[in-house]
C-alpha positions in Angstrom: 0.0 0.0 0.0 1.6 3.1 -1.2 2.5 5.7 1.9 0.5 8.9 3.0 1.6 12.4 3.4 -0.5 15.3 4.6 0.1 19.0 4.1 -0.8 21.5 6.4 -0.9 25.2 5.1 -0.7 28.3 7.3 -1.0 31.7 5.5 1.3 33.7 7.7 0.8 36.7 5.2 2.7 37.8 3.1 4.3 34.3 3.3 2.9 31.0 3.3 4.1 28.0 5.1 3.2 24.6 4.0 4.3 21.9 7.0 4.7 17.8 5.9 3.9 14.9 7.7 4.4 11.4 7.0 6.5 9.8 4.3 7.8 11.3 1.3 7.8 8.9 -2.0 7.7 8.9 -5.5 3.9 8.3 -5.0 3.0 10.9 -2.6 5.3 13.7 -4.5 2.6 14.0 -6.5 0.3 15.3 -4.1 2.9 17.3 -2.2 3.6 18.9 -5.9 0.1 19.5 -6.1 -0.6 21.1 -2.6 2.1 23.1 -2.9 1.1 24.2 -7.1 -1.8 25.8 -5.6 0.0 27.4 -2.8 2.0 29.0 -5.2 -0.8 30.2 -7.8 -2.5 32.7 -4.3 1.1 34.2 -5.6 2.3 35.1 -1.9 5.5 37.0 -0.8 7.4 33.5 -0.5 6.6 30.1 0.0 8.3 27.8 2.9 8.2 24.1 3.3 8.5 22.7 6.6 10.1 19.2 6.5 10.6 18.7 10.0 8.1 16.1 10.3 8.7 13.7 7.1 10.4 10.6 6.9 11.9 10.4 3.3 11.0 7.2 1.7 13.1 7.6 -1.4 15.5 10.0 -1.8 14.3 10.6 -5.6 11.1 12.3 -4.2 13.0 15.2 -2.9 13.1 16.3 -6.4 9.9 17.9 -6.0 11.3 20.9 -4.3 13.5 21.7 -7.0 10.8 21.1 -10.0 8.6 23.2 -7.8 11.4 26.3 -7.0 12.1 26.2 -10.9 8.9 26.7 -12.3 7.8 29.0 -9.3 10.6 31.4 -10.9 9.1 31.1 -14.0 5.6 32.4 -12.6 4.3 33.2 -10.2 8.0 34.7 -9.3 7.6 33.0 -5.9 10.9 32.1 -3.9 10.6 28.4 -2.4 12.6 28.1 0.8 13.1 24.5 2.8 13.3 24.2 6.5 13.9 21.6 9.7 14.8 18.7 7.2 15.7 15.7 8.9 19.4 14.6 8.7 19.5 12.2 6.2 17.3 14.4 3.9 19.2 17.2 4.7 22.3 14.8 3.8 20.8 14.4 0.5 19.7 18.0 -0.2 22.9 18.7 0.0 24.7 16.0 -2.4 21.4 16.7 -4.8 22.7 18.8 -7.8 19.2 19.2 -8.9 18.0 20.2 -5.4 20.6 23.1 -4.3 18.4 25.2 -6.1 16.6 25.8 -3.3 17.7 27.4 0.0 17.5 25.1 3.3 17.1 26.5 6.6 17.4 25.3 10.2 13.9 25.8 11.7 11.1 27.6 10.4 11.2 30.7 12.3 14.7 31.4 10.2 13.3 30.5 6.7 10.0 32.5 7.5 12.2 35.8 8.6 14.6 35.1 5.3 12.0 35.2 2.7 11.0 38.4 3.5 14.6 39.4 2.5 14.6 37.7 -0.9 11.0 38.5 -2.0 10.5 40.1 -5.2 8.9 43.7 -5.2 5.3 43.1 -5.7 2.4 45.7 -5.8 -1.4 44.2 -5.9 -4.6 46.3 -5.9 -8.3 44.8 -6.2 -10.6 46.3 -8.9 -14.3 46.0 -10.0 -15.7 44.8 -13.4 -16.1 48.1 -14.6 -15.3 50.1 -17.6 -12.6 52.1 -16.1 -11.1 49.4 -15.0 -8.3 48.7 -17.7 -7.8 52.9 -17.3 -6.8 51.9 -13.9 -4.7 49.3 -14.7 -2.6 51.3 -16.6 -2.3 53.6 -14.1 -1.1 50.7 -11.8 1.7 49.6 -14.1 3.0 53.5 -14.0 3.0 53.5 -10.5 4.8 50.1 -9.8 7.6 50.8 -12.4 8.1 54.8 -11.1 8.7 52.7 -7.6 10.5 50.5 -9.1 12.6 52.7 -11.3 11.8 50.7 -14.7 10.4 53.6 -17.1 10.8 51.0 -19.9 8.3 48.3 -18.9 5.4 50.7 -18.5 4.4 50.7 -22.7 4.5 46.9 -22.4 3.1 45.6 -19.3 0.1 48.4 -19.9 -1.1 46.9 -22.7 -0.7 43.0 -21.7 -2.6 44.1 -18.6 -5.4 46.3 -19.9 -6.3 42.9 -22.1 -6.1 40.8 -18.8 -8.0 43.1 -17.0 -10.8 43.4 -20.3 -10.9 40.1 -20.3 -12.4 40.3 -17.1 -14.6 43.1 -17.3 -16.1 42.0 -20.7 -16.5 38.1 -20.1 -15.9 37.2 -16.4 -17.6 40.1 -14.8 -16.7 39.6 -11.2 -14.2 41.4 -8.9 -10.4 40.7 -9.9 -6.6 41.1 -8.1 -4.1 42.4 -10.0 -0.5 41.9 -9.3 2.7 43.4 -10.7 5.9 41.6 -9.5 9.2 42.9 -10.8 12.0 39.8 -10.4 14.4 40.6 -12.7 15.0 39.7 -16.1 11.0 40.0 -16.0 8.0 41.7 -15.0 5.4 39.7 -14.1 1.7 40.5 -14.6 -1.1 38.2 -13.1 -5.0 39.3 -13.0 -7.3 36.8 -10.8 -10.8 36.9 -11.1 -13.8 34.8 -9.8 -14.7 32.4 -13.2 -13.3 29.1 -14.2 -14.2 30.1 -18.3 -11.1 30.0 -20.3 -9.4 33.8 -21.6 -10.6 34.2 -24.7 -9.7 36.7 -27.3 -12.4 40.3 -27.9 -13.7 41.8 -30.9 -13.6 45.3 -29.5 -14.5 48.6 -31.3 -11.2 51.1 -33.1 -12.2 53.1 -29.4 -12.2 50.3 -26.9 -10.6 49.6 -23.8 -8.6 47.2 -24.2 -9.4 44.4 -25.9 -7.4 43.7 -28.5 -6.9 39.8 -28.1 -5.0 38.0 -27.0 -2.1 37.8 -30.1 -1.2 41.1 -28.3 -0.4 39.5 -24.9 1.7 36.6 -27.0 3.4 39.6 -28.7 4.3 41.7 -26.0 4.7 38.6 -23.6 7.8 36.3 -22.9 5.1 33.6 -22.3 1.9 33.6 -20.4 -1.0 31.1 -19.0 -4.0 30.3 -17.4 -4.3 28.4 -14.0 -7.5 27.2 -12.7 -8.5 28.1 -9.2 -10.9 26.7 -6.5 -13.1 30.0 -7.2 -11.8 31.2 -10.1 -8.6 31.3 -12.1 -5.3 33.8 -12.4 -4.2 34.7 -16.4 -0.7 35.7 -16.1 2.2 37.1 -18.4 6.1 37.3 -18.2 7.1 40.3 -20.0 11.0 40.9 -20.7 12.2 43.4 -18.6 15.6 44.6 -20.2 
């Protein structure tokens, strides 16, 4: 019978911690990989992953952490931080080529106080379904990148978000977060709103707000995806930031 692992997740805002317990496998992985997917996609400050209470099983199935880390740098721009490993999986983090990708901590109380440090710069702002809404968004992306000192991003990232955001406003019609996180070479863009339908390109007038499909987010993006929520789903794009 294949082991069990359970994942307990404390928002400790802005940082989440996820805490193991039981045996770590190459068949419960998968759910830990999972748990911690949708961790990431709430897009906090940093993640942590207590390990103090696993046993490790295999030492293949620490792998996770790293496949996790690397495509949490891709989006949502989330650092992944390890803590309290036991000593043979902390042995084996630290022989792992594949794993030193990720930071490892002593205790959780350390990793917790450390991701603050290496979090990216990250503004979010809540909006309504309205038709000033991709306006505002616009504005948003002026303000982060005047904070941030990148004058350059602002033509790009306003356009790939004022389609986001009319997405929203035009098909999804519920409240939305938007959030701007700047971890260099990229900005990234995220817009979450309260529908599971898929992003799908508008046919908007020569006058419109935004709306001009979604070729333009392609074109201006790096890359960019959709990730289903429990309420809703986040649209996100990764635009070059020179």
């Amino acid at each position: 019978m294949a082991s069990r692992i359970s994942c307990e997740v404390r928002d400790e805002s802005p940082v989440t911690v996820v805490r193991l317990h039981g045996a770590l496998d190459l068949d419960t992985m998968r759910s830990v990989h999972t748990v911690l997917d949708r961790c990431l996609s709430a897009q906090p400050d940093a993640l942590v992953v207590d390990l103090a209470d696993i046993t490790v099983a295999d030492r293949l199935a620490l792998s996770v952490f790293a496949a996790t880390a690397r495509e949490a740098a891709g989006w949502p721009a989330v650092p992944v931080l390890l803590c309290a490993p036991p000593s043979d999986a902390a042995a084996w983090l630290a022989e792992s080529t594949a794993c030193r990708v990720v930071p490892v901590h002593r205790d959780c109380a350390e990793a917790t106080r450390l991701a603050g440090e290496v979090a990216a710069p990250r503004l979010r702002a809540r909006l309504e379904p309205v038709a000033t809404a991709c306006r505002r968004a616009r504005e948003l992306v002026g303000e982060a990148c005047g904070r941030w000192n990148a004058p350059e991003l602002v033509g790009p990232a306003s356009l790939v978000l004022s389609e986001l955001v009319g997405n929203v406003v035009r098909h999804a019609h519920t409240p939305m977060q938007v959030t701007l996180t700047l971890r260099r070479p990229y900005l990234h863009v995220a817009v979450t709103d309260g529908s599971r339908g898929a992003a799908r390109p508008g046919s908007p007038g020569l006058r419109a707000e935004g709306g001009r499909g979604l070729m333009l987010v392609r074109e201006m993006a790096q890359r960019w995806g959709s990730t289903p929520l429990a309420d809703g789903k986040v649209v996100w794009a990764v635009v070059p930031a020179n």
